[in-house]
N, C-alpha and C positions, 0 to 999 in steps of 0.2 A: 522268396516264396512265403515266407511269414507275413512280412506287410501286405503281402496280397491275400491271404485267407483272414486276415485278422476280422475286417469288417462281415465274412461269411460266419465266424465264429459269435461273435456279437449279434449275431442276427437271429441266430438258430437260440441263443440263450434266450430271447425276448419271443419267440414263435408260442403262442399258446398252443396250450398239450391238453390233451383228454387225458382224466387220470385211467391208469390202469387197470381200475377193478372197483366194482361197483362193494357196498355195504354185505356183509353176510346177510343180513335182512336188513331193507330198507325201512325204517320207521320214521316218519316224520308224518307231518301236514302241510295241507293245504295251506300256499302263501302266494300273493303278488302284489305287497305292499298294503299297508296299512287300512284295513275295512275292506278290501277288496274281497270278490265273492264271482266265484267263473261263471260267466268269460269276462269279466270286464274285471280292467286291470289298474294299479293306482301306484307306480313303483318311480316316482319323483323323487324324494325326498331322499338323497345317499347313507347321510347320517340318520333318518330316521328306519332308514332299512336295516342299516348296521345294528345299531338296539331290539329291532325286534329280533334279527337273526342271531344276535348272542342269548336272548331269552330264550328262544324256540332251542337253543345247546345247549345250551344249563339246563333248563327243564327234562331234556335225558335223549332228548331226539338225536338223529345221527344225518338227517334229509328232509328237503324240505319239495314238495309236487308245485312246480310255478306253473303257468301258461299265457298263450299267446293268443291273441282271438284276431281273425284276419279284418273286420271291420277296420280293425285300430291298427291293425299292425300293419296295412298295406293300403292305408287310403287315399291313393291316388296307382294306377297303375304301374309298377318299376319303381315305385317309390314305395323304402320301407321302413319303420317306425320302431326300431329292436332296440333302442339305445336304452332305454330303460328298463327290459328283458336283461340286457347286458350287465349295467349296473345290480342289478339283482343278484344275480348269477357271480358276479364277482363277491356283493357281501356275502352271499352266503359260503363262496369257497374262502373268506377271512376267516369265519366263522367256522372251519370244519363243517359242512354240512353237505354233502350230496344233492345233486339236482335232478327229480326226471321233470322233465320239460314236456305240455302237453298244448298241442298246436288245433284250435278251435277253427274251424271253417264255415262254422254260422259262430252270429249273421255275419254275412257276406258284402264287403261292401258295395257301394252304390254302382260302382260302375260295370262290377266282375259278369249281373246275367248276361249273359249270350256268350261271352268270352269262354272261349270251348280250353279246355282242364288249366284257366284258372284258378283249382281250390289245390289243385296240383303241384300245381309249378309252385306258388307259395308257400306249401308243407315241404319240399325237396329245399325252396330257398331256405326257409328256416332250421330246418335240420342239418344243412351241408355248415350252414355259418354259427348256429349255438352250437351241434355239436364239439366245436374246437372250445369253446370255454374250458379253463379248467374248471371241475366240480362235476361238468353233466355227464350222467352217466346212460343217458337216455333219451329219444325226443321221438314223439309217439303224436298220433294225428287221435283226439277226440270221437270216441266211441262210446255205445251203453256198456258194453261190455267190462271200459272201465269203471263203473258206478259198483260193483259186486268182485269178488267179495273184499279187496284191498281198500276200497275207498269206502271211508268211515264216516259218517256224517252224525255228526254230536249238537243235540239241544241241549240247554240250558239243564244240567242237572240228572244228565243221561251217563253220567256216569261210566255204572257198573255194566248199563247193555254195551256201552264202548268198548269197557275191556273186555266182556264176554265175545265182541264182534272180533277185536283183535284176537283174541286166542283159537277162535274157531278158522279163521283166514292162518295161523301161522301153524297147525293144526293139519292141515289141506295141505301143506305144503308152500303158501304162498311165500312169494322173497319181497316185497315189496306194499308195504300198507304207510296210507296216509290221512289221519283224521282231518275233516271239515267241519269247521264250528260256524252253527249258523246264526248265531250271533256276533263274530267275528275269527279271523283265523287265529288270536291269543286268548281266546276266554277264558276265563279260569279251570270250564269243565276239561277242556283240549289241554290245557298246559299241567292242570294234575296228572293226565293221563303220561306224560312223558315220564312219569316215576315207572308205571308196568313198564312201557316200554322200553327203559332204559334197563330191565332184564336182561332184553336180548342186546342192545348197545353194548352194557359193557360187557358183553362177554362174546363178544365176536366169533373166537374160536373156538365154540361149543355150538354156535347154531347155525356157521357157515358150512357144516358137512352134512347137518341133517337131511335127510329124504324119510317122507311117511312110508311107513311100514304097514303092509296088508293085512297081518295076523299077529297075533298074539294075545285075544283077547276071548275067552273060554265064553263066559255069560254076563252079564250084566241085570242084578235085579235092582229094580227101585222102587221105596215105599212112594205112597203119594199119586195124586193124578196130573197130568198134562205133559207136555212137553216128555219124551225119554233124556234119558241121561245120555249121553256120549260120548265113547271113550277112544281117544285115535292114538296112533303111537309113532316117533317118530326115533331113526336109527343113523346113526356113525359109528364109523370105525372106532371110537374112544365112547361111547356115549351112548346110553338108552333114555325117551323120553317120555312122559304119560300126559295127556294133555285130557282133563276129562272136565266136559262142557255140559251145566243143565240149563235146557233152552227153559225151562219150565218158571211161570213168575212167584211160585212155591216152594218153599223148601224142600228138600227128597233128602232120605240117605238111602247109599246106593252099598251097593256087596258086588264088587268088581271079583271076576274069576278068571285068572291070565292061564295061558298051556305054560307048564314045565319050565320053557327055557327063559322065560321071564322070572329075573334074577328075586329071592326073596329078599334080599340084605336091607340094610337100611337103606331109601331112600332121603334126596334132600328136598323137601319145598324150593322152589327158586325165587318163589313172591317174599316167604316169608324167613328165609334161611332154615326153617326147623326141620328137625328129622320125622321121617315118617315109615313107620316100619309093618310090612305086608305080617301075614301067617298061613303057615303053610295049610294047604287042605288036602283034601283025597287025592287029587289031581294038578293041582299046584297052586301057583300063590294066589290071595284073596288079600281083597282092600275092601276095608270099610271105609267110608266118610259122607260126612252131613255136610252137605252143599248147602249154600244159600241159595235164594233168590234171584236166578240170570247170576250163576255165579260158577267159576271158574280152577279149576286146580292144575297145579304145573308143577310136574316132577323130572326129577333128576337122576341119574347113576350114572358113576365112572364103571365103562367095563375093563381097564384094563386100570393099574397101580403104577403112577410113575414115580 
């Protein structure tokens, strides 16, 4: 009976597996090989894939958004073009990195008008066969929908509105952002950004329970004109969290007024490790703070002592 399961047992070890469980928040960028730029795809080169995908991890990312554009992926009917999709998808699961996979049905190749749900049948092919990859944690058919608010799109030197764009999307609640650099998917401005984002990488089990919270926030005054200040909050069982965003391209200081059960104690910055500590008022706690320009604050508290 052994020699007869043995070859069952060797087979099941080599079966690709979907990992388990997607990122607490996904953070990564836009990637499909070297200068590429959606929907067209450039993921030849194994070992040059390998390189960028250990930058895009060092840099602080945790996933990387790949995609497939049906032109290329299926150009000839029944015949399909994933092998380099695959390649991909495996450097980056060497690489630690998480994949959502995003399946383009424009353009369309040459043969597909008239062929009745053609853009169909090729989104169900590709999602039944990436998803067994290990790394993907997702494989999603191309929408506007996804352009807001997870998908980041970074020019040269855009910096600070990137991280303001990431904190106001993780703010919302979103699980899943990925910046696009449009002068390639490693520019320098995208790959400094992996220092914020790698807040929430390394600390997985503080942002994996978060859910935004509806109240807690009394008034909010702010000196200065344009843009308001905004302050959202987000809540776990071990954790309180203050995300406060000025869309304004002016500096403000703001006088944030929270209801009662918003803890006064010290808070921590989680950008910059420093303490930050409320004061109590008539009705409960107040923060001051001088925002910068499209700029960003992100706080911390343990509610419970372990």
């Amino acid at each position: 009976m052994r020699v007869a399961l043995l070859p069952l047992v060797l087979l099941l070890g080599v079966l690709p597996q979907r990992l388990a469980d997607e990122p607490a928040v996904a953070m990564g960028l836009w990637y499909a090989g070297p200068g590429a730029q959606p929907p067209s795809t450039a993921t030849g080169d194994v070992e040059a894939l390998r390189r960028d995908l250990a930058v895009v991890r060092r840099a602080g990312y945790n996933a990387v958004t790949t995609w497939v554009n049906w032109k290329e992926g299926e150009p000839t009917r029944g015949a399909y073009a994933l092998a380099g999709t695959e390649r991909l998808v495996a450097a980056a699961a060497e690489a630690e990195l998480q994949v959502s996979l995003v399946v383009f049905t424009e353009p369309a190749p040459a043969w597909a008008p008239g062929v009745p749900d053609a853009a169909a049948q090729f989104f169900a092919y590709v999602s039944k066969r990436l998803s067994l990859q290990r790394g993907v944690t997702r494989v999603v058919q191309y929408s506007p929908a996804l352009d807001r608010p997870g998908r980041i799109k970074v020019a040269p030197g855009s910096g600070p509105d990137a991280r303001l764009a990431m904190w106001s999307a993780v703010a919302r609640g979103e699980r899943a952002v990925a910046f696009q650099g449009s002068d390639g998917p490693l520019s320098p401005t995208v790959l400094s950004l992996g220092e914020t984002a790698g807040v929430i990488t390394r600390n997985p089990s503080l942002f994996d329970p978060l859910r935004p919270r509806a109240e807690g926030v009394r008034s909010i005054a702010a000196e200065g004109g344009g843009a308001p200040v905004e302050i959202r909050l987000l809540e776990s069982a071990n954790a309180l969290m203050i995300i406060g965003l000025n869309h304004s391209p002016s500096p403000r200081k703001a006088t944030v007024s929270f209801l009662p059960d918003i803890p006064e104690a010290i808070w921590q910055n989680l950008e910059t490790g420093t303490q930050v500590h409320f004061v109590m008022g008539k009705s409960g706690p107040v923060l001051e703070h001088a925002f910068a320009p499209r700029d960003a604050l992100v706080l911390m508290i343990r509610k419970r002592l372990r």
